[in-house]
Backbone as JSON Lines, residues from 0, in Angstrom:
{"i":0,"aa":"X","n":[10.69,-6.36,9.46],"ca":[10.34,-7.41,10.4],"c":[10.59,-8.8,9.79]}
{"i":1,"aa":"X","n":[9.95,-8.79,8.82],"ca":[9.87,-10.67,8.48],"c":[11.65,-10.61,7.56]}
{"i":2,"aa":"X","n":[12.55,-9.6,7.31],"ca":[13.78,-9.24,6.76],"c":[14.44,-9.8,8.57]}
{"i":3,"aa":"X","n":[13.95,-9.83,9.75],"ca":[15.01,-9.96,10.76],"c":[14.44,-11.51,10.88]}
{"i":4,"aa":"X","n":[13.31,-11.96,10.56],"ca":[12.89,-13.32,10.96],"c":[13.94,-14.26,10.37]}
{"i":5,"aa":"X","n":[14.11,-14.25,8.74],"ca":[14.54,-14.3,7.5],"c":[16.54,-14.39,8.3]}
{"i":6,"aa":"X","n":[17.07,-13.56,8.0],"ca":[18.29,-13.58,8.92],"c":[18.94,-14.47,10.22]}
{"i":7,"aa":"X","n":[17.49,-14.02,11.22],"ca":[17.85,-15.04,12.43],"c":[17.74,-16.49,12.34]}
{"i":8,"aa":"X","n":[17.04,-16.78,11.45],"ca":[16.62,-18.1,10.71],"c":[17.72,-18.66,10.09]}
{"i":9,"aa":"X","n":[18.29,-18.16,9.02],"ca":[19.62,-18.04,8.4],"c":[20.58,-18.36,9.65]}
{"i":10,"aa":"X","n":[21.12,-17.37,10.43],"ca":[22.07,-17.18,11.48],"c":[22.18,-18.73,12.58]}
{"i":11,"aa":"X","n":[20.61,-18.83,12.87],"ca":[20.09,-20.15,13.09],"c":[21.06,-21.13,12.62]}
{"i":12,"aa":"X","n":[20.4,-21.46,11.47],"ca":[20.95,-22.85,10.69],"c":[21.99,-23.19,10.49]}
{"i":13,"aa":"X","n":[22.48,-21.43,10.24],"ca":[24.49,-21.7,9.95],"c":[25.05,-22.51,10.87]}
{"i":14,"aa":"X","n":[24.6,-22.09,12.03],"ca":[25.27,-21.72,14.01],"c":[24.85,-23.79,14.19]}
{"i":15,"aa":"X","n":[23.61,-24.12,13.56],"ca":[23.73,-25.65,13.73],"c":[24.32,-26.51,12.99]}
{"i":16,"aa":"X","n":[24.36,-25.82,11.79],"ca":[25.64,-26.73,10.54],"c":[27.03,-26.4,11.52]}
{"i":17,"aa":"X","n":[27.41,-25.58,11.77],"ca":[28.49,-25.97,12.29],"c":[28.71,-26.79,13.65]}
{"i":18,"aa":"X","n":[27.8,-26.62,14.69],"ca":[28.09,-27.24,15.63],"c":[27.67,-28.95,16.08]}
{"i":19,"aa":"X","n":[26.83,-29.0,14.62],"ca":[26.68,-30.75,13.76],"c":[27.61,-31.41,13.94]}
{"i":20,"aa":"X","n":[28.1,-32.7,14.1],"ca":[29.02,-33.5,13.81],"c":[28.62,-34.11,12.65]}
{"i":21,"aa":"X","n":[27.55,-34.67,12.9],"ca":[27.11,-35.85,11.62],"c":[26.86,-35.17,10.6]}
{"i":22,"aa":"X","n":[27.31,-35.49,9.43],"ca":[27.4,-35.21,8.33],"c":[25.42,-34.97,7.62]}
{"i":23,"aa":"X","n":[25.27,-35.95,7.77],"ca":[23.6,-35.9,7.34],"c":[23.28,-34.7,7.96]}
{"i":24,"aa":"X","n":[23.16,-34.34,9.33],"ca":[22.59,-33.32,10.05],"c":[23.19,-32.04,9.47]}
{"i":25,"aa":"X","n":[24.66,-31.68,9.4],"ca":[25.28,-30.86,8.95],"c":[24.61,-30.34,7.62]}
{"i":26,"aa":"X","n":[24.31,-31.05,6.05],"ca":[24.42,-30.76,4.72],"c":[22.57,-30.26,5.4]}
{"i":27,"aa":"X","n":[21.69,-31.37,6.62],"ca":[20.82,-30.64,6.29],"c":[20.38,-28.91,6.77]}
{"i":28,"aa":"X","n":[21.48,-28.58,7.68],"ca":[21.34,-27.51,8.1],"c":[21.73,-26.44,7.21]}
{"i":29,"aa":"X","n":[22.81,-27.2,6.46],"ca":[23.49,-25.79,5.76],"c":[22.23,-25.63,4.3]}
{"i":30,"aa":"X","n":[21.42,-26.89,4.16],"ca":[20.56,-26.81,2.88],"c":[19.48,-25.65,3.71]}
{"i":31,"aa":"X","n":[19.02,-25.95,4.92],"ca":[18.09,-25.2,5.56],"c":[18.16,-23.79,5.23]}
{"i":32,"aa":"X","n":[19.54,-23.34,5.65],"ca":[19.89,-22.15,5.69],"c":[20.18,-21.14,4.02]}
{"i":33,"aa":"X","n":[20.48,-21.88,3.04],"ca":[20.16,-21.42,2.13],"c":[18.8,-20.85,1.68]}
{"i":34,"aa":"X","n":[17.99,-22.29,1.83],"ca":[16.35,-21.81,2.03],"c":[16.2,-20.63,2.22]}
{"i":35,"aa":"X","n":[16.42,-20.04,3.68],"ca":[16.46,-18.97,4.04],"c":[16.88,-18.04,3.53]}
{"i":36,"aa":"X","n":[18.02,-18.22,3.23],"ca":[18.91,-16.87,2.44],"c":[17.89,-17.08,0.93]}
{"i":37,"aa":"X","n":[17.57,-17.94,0.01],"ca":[16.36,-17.72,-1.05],"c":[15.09,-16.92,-0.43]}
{"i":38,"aa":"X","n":[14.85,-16.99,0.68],"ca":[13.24,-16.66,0.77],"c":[14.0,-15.3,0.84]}
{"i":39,"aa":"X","n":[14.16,-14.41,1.56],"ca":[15.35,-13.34,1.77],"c":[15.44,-12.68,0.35]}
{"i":40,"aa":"X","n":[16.0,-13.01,-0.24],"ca":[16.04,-12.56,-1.87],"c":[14.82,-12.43,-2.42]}
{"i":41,"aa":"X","n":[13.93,-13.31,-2.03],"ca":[12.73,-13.13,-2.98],"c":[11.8,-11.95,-2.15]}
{"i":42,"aa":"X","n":[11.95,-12.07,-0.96],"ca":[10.64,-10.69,-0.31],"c":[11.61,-9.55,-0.87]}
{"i":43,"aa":"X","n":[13.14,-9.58,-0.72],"ca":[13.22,-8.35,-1.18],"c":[13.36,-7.38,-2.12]}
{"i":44,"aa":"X","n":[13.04,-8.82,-3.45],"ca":[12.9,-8.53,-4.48],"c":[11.41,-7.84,-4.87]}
{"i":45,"aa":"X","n":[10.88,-8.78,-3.99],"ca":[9.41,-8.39,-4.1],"c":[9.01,-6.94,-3.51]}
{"i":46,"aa":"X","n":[9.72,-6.59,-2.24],"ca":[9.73,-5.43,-1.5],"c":[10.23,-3.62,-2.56]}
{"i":47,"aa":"X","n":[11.56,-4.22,-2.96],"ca":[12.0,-3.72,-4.34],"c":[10.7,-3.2,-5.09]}
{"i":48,"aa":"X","n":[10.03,-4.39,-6.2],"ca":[9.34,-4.0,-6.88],"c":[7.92,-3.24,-6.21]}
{"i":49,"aa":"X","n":[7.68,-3.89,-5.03],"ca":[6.39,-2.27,-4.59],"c":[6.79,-1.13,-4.05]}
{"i":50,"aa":"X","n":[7.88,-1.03,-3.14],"ca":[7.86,0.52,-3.02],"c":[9.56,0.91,-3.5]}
{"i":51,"aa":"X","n":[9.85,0.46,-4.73],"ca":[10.98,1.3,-5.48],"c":[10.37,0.91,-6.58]}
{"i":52,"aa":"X","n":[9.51,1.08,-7.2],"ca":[9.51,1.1,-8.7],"c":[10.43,1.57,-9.39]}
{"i":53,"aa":"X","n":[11.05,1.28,-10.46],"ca":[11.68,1.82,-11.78],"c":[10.78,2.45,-12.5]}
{"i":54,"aa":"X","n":[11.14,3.51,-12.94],"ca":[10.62,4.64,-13.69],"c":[10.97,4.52,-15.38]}
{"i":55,"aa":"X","n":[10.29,4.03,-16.1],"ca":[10.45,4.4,-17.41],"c":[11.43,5.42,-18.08]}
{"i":56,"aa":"X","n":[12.24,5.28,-18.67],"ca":[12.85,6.59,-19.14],"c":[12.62,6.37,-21.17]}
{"i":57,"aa":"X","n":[12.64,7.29,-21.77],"ca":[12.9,7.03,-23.42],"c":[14.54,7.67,-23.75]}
């Protein structure tokens, strides 16, 4: 769920950086949308570490 919020959010911002003219508006959409794509990485890093643990090996 919050993995499709995360995306459409993303998909969002891209879809207004491009259809921006002004430059200010543009860099701030495409900064927006990174945001997004970071938060994205981090739940699913976080998601990763609770239900895939890595298993110890020797």
């Amino acid at each position: 769920m919050s993995e499709d919020i995360e995306t459409k959010s993303y998909d969002l911002y891209r879809k207004a950086a491009s259809d921006t003219a002004a430059l200010l508006g543009k860099q701030t959409f495409e900064f927006l949308a990174e945001e997004e794509r970071k938060h994205f990485d981090i739940l699913m890093m976080r998601y990763d570490s609770l239900f895939r643990p890595v298993s110890w090996s020797a």
